[in-house]
C-alpha positions, 0 to 999 in steps of 0.5 A: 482495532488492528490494522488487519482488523481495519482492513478486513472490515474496510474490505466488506463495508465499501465492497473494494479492494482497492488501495489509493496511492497519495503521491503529491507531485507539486509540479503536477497539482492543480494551479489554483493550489499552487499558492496555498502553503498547505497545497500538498495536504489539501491536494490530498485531504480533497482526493482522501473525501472524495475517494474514501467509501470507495478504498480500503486503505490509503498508501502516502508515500513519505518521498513525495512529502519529504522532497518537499519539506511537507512532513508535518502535512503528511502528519495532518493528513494521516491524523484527518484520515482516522478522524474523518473516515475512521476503519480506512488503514493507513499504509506509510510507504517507506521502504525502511530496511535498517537494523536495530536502534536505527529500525525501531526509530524508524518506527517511532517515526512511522507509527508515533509520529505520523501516526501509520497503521502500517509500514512497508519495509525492505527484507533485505537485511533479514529479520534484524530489519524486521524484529523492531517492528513488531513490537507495535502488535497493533500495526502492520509490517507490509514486506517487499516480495515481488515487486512491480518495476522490472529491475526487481527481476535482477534480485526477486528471480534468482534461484536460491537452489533446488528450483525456489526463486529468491521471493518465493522464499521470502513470502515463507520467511514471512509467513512460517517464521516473522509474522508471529503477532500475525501482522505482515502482509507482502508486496507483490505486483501485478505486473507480475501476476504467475508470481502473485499466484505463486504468493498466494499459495505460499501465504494464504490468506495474509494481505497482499499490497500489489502495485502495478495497476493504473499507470504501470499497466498491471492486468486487473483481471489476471490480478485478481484472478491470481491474488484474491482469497477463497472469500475474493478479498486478500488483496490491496491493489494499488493505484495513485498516478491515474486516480491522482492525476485524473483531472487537473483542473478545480474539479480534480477531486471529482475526477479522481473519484470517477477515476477510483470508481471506475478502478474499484468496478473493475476490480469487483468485476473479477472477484467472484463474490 
């Protein structure tokens, strides 16, 4: 199954949108997990079992693990997610954005070595960036669109000529001219939920990863209203700090459940399915 197929199907089996982040922080898990040499993994192997009926996907981001010399937890991590909740994609958030030789290594790492059902990455050198990727038909590429931290402003605003804002066109380079095995999606934040609207009507019905929501203070409605599909699906709405962190004492796990639920309840709120 590809991951659009995955994710479609995740969509409707759990009634969620929602994407939980896995940004492992050792200076914020809980201290009875201190100790352990696998922390990281069983940080997030707990969250993963107490939040999977209620995600559509999961969102590791390699930096967390890397910092701390845990790539071979996050390997674990990804083949226990696809072992124990099978149909709940994967999304390894990198932000690669080399060409070439070095890009399809990249892939290697992301969909052999770790085992990703897809890979965010930077559009920022064109298609040669893009290319080697898509040879993995089966995974899926999630290219920065609009992103949610305001600097992004300083690139993602600018107009290109005749009124189009540089995102704009990239969400139509990605939807009219690289997304030949129909595997990309974009990510585009909720902070910003105009411009989400604007991806929308560019892109239809392709994935959207939006960040945003929880912590960085994203509005759940506006999101939705903007960014959602004709059928109220379209949309991987991303939260990790204020599912992770819920709780940090020995009964975290719980409290990141109440957390997702809470997140996905509201979310559901607004899809007008």
């Amino acid at each position: 199954m590809t991951f659009i197929e995955s994710l479609r199907a995740a969509w409707q089996r759990n009634d969620s949108l929602l994407c939980v982040g896995l940004d492992p922080d050792v200076k914020k898990l809980p201290a009875h997990l201190a100790s352990q040499p696998d922390a990281i993994y069983t940080f997030c192997r707990e969250i993963v079992d107490a939040t999977a009926d209620l995600a559509c996907a999961f969102k590791p981001q390699i930096a967390y693990f890397a910092a701390a010399e845990a790539e071979e937890q996050l390997q674990a991590l990804i083949a226990y997610i696809h072992q124990r909740h099978p149909g709940i994609p994967v999304i390894l958030d990198a932000k690669r954005g080399d060409i070439g030789a070095t890009a399809s290594q990249y892939a290697v790492e992301a969909f052999e070595r770790f085992g990703a059902d897809a890979l965010t990455v930077n559009p920022y050198m064109g298609f040669d960036s893009i290319e080697p990727y898509l040879e993995w038909s089966d995974r899926s590429l999630i290219v920065l669109c609009r992103t949610s931290n305001p600097g992004g402003s300083d690139l993602q605003n600018l107009d290109i000529g005749g009124g189009v804002k540089l995102f704009e066109h990239v969400a139509r380079l990605v939807a009219e001219k690289w997304n030949r095995n129909g595997q990309c999606g974009l990510v585009v934040g909720a902070t910003f939920p105009q411009e989400l609207g604007v991806v929308r009507a560019i892109v239809g019905d392709m994935p959207l990863l939006v960040p945003g929501v929880g912590a960085q203070g994203g509005d759940v409605q506006a999101t939705v209203s903007a960014g959602r599909t004709a059928n109220g699906t379209g949309l991987m709405i991303n939260s990790s700090r204020a599912i992770l962190y819920a709780g940090r004492d020995e009964n975290f796990a719980g409290a990141a459940r109440a957390a997702a639920l809470a997140t996905r309840d509201d979310i559901n709120r607004f899809r007008g399915v």
